[in-house]
C-alpha positions in Angstrom: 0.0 0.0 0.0 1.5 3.3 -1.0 1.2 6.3 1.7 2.8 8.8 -0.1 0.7 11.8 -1.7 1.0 12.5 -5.2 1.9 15.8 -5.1 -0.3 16.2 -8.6 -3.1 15.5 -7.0 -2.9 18.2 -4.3 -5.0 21.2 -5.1 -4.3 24.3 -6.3 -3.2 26.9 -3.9 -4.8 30.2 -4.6 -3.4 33.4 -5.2 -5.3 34.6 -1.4 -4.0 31.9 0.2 -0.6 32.9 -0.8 -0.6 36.2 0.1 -1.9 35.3 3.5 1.1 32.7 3.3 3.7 35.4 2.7 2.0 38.1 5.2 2.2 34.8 7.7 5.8 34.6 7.5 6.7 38.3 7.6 5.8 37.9 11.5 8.8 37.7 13.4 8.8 34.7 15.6 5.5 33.6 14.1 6.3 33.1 10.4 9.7 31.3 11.9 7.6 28.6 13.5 4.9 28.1 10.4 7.5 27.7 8.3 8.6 24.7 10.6 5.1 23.7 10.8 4.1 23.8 7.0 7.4 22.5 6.1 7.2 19.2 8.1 3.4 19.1 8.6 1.6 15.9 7.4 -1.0 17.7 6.3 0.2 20.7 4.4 0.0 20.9 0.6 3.5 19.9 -1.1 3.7 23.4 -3.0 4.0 25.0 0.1 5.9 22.4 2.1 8.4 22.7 -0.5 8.2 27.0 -0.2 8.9 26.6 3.5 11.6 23.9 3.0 13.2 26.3 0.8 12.6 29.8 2.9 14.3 27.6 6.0 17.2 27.0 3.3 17.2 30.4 2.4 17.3 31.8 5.8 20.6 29.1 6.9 22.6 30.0 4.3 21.9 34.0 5.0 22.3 33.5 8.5 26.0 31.4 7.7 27.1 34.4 5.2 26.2 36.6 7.9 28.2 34.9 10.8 31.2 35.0 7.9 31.3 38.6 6.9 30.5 39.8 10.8 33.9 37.5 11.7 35.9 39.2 9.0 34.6 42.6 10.4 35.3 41.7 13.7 38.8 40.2 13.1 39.9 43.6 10.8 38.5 45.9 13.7 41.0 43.9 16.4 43.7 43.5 14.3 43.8 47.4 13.7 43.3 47.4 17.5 46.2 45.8 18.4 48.7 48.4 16.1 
């Protein structure tokens, strides 16, 4: 017996629904857990599983590119400390 949803069969999400979606994840801490929630919910249609998936992506390798330019930053401003 195959479990898996066909992710042809799911329906159409709306143009509304994905506005809403988008205005959802522009809360701070909110939007942060929905994406978690629609990304690894059972029940959530695959489009936007997949959309979360990739906004979680997204926001990892921002946060990692971040952390890299803030250490170079940091390590210029207390090397020219130490002259």
């Amino acid at each position: 017996m195959n479990t898996q949803r066909n992710p042809f069969d799911s329906p159409i999400i709306s143009l509304g629904e994905w506005v809403l979606t988008l205005f959802i994840t522009a809360i701070p801490i909110v939007g942060f857990v929905m994406l978690f929630v629609w990304g690894f919910g059972t029940e959530t249609n695959p489009t936007k599983a997949n959309f979360a998936k990739a906004v979680l992506i997204m926001m990892v390798i921002g946060v990692f590119i971040w952390i890299v330019i803030f250490g170079a930053i940091f390590t210029a401003v207390i090397s020219e400390m130490e002259m």
